[in-house]
N, C-alpha and C positions, 0 to 999 in steps of 0.2 A: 558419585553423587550427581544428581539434574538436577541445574538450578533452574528458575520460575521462568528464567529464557529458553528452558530447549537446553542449554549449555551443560556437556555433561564434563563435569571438572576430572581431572586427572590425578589417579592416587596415585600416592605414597608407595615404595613398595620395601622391602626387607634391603635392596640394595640401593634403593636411592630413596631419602628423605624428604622430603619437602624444607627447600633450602640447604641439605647435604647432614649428613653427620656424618659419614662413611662416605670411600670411593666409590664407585662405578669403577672397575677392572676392565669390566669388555666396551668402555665408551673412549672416544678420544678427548676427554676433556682437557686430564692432563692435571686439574689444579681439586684440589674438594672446594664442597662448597660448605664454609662453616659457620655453626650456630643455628638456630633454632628461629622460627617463625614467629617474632614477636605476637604477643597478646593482643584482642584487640585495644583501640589506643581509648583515652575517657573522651567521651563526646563533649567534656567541658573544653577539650584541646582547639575542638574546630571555632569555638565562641572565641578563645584567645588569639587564635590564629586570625579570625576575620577582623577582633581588634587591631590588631598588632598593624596587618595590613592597611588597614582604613589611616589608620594614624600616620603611617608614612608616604601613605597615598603619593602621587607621580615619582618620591625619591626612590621607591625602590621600585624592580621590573621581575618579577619573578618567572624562571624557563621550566619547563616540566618535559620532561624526553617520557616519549613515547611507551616506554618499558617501566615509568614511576606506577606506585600504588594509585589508587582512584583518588584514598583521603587525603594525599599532596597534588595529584594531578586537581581537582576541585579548586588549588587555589592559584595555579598557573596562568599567567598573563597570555602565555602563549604553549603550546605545547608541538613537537615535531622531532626530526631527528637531529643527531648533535650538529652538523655544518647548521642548517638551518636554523636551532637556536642560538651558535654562535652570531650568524648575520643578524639573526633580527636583534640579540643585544648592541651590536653594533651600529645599529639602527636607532636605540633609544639614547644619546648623547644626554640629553635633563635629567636621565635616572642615574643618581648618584650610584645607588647598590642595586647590584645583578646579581640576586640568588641563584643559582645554577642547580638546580634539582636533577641532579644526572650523575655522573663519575668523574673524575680526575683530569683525565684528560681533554674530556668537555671544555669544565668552566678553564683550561688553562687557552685554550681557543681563544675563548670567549673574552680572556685577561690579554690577549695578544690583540684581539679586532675590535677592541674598546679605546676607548679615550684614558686617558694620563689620571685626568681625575676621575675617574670613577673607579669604585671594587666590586672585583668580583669575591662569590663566597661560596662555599661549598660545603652547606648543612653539619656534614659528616665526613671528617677527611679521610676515614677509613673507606668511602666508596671508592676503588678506585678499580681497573680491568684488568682483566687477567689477559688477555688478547696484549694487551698493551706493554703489560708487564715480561710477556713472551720477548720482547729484541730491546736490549740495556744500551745503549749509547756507547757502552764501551764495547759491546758485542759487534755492534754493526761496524764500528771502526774497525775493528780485528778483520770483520770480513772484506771490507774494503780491500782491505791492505790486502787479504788474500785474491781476492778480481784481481788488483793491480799484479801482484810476482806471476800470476797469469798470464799476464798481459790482455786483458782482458775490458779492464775497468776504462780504457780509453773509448769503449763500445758500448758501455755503460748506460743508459740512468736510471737513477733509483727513483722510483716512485711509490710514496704513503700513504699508507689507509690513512685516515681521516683519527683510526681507532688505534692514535699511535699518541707518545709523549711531547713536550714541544722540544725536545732533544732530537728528538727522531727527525718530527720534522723540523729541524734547524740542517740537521744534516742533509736532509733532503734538498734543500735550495741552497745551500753552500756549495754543492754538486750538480746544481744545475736540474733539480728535480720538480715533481710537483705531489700535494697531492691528490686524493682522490676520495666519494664517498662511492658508496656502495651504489647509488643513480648513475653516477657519469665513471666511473671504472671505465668504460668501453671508450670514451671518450680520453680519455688521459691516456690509456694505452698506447691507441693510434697517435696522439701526439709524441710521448715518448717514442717508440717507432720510428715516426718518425724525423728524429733527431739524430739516427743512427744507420738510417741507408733505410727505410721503412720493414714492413712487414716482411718485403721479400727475399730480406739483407740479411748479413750476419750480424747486425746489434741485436742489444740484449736490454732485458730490463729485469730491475732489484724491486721486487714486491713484496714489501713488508706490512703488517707484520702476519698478516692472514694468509697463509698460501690457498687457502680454498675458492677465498671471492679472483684472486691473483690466476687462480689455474680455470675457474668455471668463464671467466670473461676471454680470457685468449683461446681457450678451446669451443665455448658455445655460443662467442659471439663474434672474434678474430680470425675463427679457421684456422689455428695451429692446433698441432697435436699436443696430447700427452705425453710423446717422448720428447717432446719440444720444450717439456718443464723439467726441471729436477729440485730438490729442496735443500737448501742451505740449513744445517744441523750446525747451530751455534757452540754446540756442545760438543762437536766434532773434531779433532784438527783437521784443517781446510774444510770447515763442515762438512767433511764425510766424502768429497767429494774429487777428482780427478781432473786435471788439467783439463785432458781431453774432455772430458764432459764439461766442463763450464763452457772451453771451446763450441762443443754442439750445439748447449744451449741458446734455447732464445727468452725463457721466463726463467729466471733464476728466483725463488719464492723462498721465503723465511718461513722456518720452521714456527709457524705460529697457526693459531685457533682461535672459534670463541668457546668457549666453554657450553654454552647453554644450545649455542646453532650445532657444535660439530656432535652429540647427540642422536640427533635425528639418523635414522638410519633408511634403507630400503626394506626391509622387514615390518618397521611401521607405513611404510607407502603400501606394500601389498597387504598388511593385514585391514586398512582402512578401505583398501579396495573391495576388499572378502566383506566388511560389517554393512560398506555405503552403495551401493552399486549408484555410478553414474558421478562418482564424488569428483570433486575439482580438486586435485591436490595443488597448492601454492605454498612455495619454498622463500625461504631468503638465502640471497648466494654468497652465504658465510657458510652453509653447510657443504657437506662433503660432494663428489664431484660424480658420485652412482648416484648420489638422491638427489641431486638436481637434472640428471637425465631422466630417472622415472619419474619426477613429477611433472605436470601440465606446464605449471605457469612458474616460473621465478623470479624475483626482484624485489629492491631495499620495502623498507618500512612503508615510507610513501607509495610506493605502486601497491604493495599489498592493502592499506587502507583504499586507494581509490578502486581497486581489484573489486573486492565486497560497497566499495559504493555503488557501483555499475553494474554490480550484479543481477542476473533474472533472481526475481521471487522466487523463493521455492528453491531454488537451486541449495545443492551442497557442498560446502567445503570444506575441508582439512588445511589447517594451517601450520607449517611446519616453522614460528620463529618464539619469542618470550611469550610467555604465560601472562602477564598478565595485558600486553594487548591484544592476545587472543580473547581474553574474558571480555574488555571492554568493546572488541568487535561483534559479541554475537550478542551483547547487551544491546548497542547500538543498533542495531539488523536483528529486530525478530524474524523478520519474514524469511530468512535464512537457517539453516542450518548448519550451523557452525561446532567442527570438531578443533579437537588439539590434537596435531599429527603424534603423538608420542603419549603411550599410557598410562607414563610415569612422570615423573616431573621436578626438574630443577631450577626454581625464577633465578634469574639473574641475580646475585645473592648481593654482589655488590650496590647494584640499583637499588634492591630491597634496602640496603642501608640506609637510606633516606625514607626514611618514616615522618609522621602528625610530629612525635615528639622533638626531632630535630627541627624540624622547622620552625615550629613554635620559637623554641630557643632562640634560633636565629632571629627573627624577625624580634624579638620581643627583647633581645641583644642590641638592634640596629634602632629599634625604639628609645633607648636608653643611651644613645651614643656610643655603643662599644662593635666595631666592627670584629666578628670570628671566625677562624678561618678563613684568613684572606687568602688566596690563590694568584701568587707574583709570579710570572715569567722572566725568569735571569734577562738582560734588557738584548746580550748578545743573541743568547738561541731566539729571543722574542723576535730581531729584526729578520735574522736569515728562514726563519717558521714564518715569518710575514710575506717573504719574499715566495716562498713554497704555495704559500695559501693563497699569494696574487696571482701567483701563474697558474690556479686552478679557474681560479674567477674570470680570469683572461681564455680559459679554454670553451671553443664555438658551445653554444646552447646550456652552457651553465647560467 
């Protein structure tokens, strides 16, 4: 189907659903996506919505990530990717409640780089990632321990997505790590590095929980190779892996994904080649590590939005990340022509959990005096996640 932008939406297909009811077998996603494409929402939801807001006016701050529906992004104070609406909640000190319109491990950022009295909340506590949920706290200890009989882990440091738990990153800064978004990956790298004899040493660094953004930054922006990584299989004993090879390595990456980026393939880069002649392919470096060679351009949320602002007229692109900011990009840019790298489509199922009817609730909950789904960071993991997230802040040009 083409929508009234040019935007031609992406079906459904017998193997993949729109939001999942079935796996994908030939995708690396790893997890289904399940349930069914809510209906649309009643239009008397947005009249409640705009009350509800109006009434707690400055007390509440409402954040809208990038990958939210339109009819919740509409009511976002601010909208960006998850570090960046962590900071700017951290930024708002007078707003008592900070609705976190995103997943799990967002608003727990967000509950870490805020004030004592304020809460965060989180619509639908079912949203939460599957990336995230990829390295368990007690997983990454196991592996530690295994770097260490290595001997290895003195060589060590472990550095976190951003799209990790605040257990993850607790661990991370107990260890002397930091982490990282999908912007400055290349920058935290080099630092980690060098804390360990640099780039052209034998330290190592633990990149969790995504090995794809972890293997695409040391390979296509560090100059190490791909025998220079190997992948830590949690599932594994010693994940999978060999003295001697840890030894080798220099990226030691967690068997982790996103769900919705590791999709994308090279079959859709050259079929969008074959339909667009002249197309601009632009990835995010969550996907795999062949589709980020064939395509043009790569990088986070932010660089793909300013990517299509800068864009010539007329030019075309293929965008290889979530479905629903692809829609709202080629909404935004008629003068563009804007594809969805992939012919079939999975939105972000967890993101989609946050719908008009959640929200509502919330907001018309927090009208009422009743705060739900509050989102507390244990105070332990909270201070040493603090410490992770300062030595990101502390890293040059963040």
């Amino acid at each position: 189907m083409t929508t009234a932008t040019g935007f031609a939406e992406p079906t459904p297909s017998a193997a993949l659903l729109l939001l999942g009811q079935k796996a994908d077998l030939a995708s690396e996603r790893g997890v289904e996506c399940p349930g069914a494409l809510p209906a649309p929402d009643d239009p008397g939801l947005v009249e409640r919505a705009r009350a509800a807001k109006e009434a707690l006016g400055d007390r509440v701050f409402v954040l809208g990530h990038h990958y939210q529906r339109d009819e919740v992004i509409q009511f976002a104070d601010v909208t960006g990717d998850s570090f960046k609406l962590a900071r700017e909640a951290a930024a708002r000190p007078q707003a008592e409640h900070v609705v976190f319109c995103g997943v799990h491990f967002m608003a727990e950022s967000a509950d870490i780089l805020t004030g004592d009295h304020q809460t965060v909340v989180l619509p639908d506590l079912a949203a939460g990632c599957s990336m995230a949920d990829m390295a368990a706290i007690e997983q990454v200890e196991e592996a530690w321990a295994v770097l260490t009989d290595a001997g290895v882990s003195a060589r060590t440091v472990p550095v976190t997505y951003m799209n990790s738990t605040a257990a993850i990153k607790a661990f991370t800064g107990r260890h002397g790590g930091t982490v990282c978004t999908s912007s400055n990956a290349q920058v935290a790298l080099r630092w980690a590095f060098e804390k360990v004899g640099g780039l052209t040493g034998d330290g190592k660094v633990l990149f969790m929980p995504d090995q794809h953004l972890g293997r695409n930054t040391a390979v296509e922006q560090l100059g190490l190779t791909l025998e220079d990584c190997v992948v830590f299989d949690p599932r594994k004993p010693g994940g999978g892996l060999t003295v001697a090879e840890l030894e080798a390595a220099r990226m030691i990456l967690w068997r982790g994904h996103c769900s919705v980026h590791g999709r994308f393939s090279v079959q859709n880069v050259t079929d969008v080649r074959s339909r667009v002649p002249g197309v601009n392919v632009l990835v995010h470096p969550e996907c795999k590590n062949e589709v980020v060679a064939a395509a043009d351009l790569v990088g986070s949320t932010e660089f793909i939005i300013r990517a299509l602002d800068a864009a010539e007229p007329g030019s075309a692109w293929a965008i290889g990340t979530e479905l629903n900011l692809v829609r709202r990009l080629a909404a935004t840019h008629p003068e563009l022509t804007v594809h969805y790298l992939d012919s079939t489509v999975c939105f972000c199922s967890t993101m989609n959990r946050i719908d008009l009817p959640h929200l509502v609730w919330t907001l018309e909950s927090l009208v009422e005096g009743r705060v739900p789904n509050r989102i507390v960071v244990d105070p332990e993991d909270a201070r040493w996640a603090r410490a992770a997230l300062d030595q990101m802040l502390a890293l040059p040009g963040v």
